[in-house]
N, C-alpha and C positions, 0 to 999 in steps of 0.2 A: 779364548786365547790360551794358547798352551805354555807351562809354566816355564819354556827354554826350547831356544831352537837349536842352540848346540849344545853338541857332546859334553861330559865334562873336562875330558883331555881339552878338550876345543878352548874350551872356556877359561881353561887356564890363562890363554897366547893372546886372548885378546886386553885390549885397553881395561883401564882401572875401571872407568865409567862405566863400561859395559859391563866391568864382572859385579859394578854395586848394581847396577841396572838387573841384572840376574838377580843376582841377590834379594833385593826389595820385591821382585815381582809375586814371587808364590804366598808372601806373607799379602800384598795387595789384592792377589787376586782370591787369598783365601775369604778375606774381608769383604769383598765386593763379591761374594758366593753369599756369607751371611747378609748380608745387607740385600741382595735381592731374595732370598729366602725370607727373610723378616720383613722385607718390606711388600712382598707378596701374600703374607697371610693376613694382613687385612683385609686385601681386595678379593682374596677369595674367602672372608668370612662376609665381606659387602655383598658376593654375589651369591652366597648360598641362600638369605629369604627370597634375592629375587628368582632365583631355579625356586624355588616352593611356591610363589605366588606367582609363577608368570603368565599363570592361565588367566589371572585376576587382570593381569597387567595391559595397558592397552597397547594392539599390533606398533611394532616397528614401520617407520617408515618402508621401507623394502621386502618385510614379509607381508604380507597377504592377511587378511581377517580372518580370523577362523571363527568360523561358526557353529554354536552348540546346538545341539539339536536335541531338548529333554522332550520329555512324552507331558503332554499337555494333564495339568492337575486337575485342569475342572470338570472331569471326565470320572476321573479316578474318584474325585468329591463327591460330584453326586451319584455316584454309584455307590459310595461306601455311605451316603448320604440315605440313600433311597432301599441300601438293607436295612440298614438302620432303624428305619423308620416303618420299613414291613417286619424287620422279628418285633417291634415295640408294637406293633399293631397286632401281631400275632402272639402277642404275651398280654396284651389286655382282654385281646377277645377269649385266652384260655382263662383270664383271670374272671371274667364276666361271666365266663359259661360254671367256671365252677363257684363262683357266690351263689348264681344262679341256683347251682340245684343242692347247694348248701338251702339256703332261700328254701327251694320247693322240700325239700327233706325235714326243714324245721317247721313247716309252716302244716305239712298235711298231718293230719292228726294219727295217732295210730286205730288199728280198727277195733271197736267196741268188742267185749271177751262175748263168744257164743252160748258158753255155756255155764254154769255156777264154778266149776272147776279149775276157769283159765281166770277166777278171780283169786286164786291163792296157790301159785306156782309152786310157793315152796314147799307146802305140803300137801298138795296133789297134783302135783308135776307130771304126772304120769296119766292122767286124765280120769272120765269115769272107764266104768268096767265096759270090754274084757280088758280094754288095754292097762288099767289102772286095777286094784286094788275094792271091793266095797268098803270093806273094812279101815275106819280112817281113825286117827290121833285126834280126840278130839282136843286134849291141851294143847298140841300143836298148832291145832286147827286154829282154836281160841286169841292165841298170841301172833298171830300172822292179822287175825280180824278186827284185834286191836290197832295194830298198829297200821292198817290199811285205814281203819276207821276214823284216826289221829289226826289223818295226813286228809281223808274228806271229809271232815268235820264244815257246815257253812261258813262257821264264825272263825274262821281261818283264811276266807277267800276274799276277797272285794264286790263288792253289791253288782258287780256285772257278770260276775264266774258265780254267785250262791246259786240259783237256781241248778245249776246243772252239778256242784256239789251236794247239791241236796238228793237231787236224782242217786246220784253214785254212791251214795253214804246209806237210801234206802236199801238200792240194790244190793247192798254188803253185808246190809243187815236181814233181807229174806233171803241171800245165797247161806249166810251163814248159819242161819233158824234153815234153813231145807237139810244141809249137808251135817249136820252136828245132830239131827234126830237119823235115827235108823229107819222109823218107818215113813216119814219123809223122804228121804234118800232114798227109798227103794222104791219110794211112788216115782219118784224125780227122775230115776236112771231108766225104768220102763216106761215113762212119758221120750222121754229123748229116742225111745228104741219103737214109738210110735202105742206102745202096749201100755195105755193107762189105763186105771184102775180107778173107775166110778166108783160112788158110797152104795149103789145097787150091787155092787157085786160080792159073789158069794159064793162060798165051797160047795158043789154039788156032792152029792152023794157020803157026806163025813157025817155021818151022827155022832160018832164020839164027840168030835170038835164042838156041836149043838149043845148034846148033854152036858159037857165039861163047862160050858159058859154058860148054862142054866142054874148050874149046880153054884159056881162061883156068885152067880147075883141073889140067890138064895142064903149062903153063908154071908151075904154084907149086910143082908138088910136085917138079917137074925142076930147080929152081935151087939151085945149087952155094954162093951166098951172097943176101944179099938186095940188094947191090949190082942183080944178074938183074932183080928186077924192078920195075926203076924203070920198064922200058919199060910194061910193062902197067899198074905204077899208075895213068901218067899217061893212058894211053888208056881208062882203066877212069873216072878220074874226069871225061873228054870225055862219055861215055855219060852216067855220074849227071847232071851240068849238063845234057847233051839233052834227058833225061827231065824235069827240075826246069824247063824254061823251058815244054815243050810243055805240062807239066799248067796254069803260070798260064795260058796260053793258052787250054785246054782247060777251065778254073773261070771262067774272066772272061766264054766263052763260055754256059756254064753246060752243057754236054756231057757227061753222066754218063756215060756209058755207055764213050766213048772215052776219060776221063780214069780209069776203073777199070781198063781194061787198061793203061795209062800206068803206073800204081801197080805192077803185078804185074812187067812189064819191069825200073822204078826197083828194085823189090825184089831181083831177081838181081844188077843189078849193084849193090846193096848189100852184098851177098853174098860178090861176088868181092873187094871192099874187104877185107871181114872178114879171110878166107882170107889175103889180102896182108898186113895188116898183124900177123896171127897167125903168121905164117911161120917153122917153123921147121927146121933143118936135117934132110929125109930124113922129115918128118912126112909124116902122112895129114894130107889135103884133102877135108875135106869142105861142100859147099854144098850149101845150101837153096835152095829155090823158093820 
């Protein structure tokens, strides 16, 4: 409704009524603006959940159903069901295969040492000769023997493992008596290189070596105290040292042949030691070859 239909010259000329009628109207109609303003924002605050839920809500009589069409779960399920259940099959069986060879890695033993030298790593790491060294530490050698010997001691094991500590504690004790003697160890290293040294063998063609060890067992048996033979010890053990520098010499090279007659030499004057330090008043002298 508009707030005057006539002019306001018009509105002058007409009736008193009509100019109060004029009058009242714009303040009426301004009221009846507020009042449908205010009394329209409730119903459009009532219909704003229903516009949010009207998907929820069920059809109107006059519209039509509508029908949703989602993608079926139980598809989706056992699919996400049935990976599920293959990487968990596939994470036990990697679990299984590797206890497994955890399993077979603790359980297979390591392989027994070949040789006297893979029984003391630390100090003959390097193996026998050429690759190694002849010449060895024997206080190093001593405190690795110890302490291997510690640890296979029997009376350290349970009555079902002694036996086979007992084995291993022997064997630590002939590697260690082979490799701590010189002329063991050069028997030991030319047995390995196939070239051992029988008690028959012997220096061909060296008379001095003969005469020198004749002469030695002559000066033992003739001494009045053992004071006598300090002289020969000490010259007896010049020889041994000769012999023990020429064989590394003679290994490093890798010289079989020369370092086996080396050995047979070493062995006499091993010998003549014995004789000395067995000495005793007016006894028999007897030396080996």
């Amino acid at each position: 409704m508009w707030p005057s239909i006539f002019p306001t010259r018009q509105a002058s000329r007409v009736c008193a009524f009509c100019r109060q009628h004029c009058q009242r109207q714009p303040i009426s109609t301004t009221r009846n603006l507020h009042a449908s303003s205010s009394s329209s924002s409730p119903i459009q605050q009532q219909q704003r959940p229903v516009l949010i839920n009207s998907a929820l809500a069920p059809p109107s009589p006059n519209q039509p159903p509508h029908h949703h069409h989602h993608r079926p779960r139980s598809t989706t399920r056992r699919s996400l069901t049935t990976t599920t259940r293959s990487g968990q099959a596939d994470a036990n069986a990697d679990a299984k295969a590797s206890t497994k060879s955890e399993n077979n890695t603790a359980t297979e033993p390591a392989p027994p040492p070949q040789t006297h030298y893979e029984l003391f790593p630390k100090t003959l790491g390097a193996g026998p000769p050429p690759s190694g060294p002849f010449a060895i530490d024997v206080r190093a050698l001593r405190r690795e023997f110890l302490a291997l010997q510690a640890g296979a001691h029997p009376d350290l094991h349970p009555a079902s493992e002694r036996d086979t500590a007992q084995a291993a504690s022997a064997r630590l004790n002939d590697a260690f008596g082979t490799l701590s003697d010189p002329l063991r160890r050069a028997r030991y290293v030319l047995a390995l290189r196939g070239a051992d040294v029988g008690e028959a063998a012997r220096v061909e063609d060296d008379a001095g070596l003969l005469t020198a060890v004749m002469e030695a067992r002559e000066a033992i048996e003739d001494a009045e105290m053992e004071e006598d033979l300090d002289g020969l010890r000490e010259a007896n053990e010049g020889r041994i040292r000769g012999c023990v520098d020429r064989l590394a010499d003679l290994f490093a090279r890798d010289e079989i042949g020369a370092a086996r007659e080396e050995v047979v030499r070493l062995r006499y004057w091993v010998n003549v030691r014995e004789g000395i330090d067995g000495w005793e008043r007016g006894g028999k002298v007897v030396l080996g070859h």
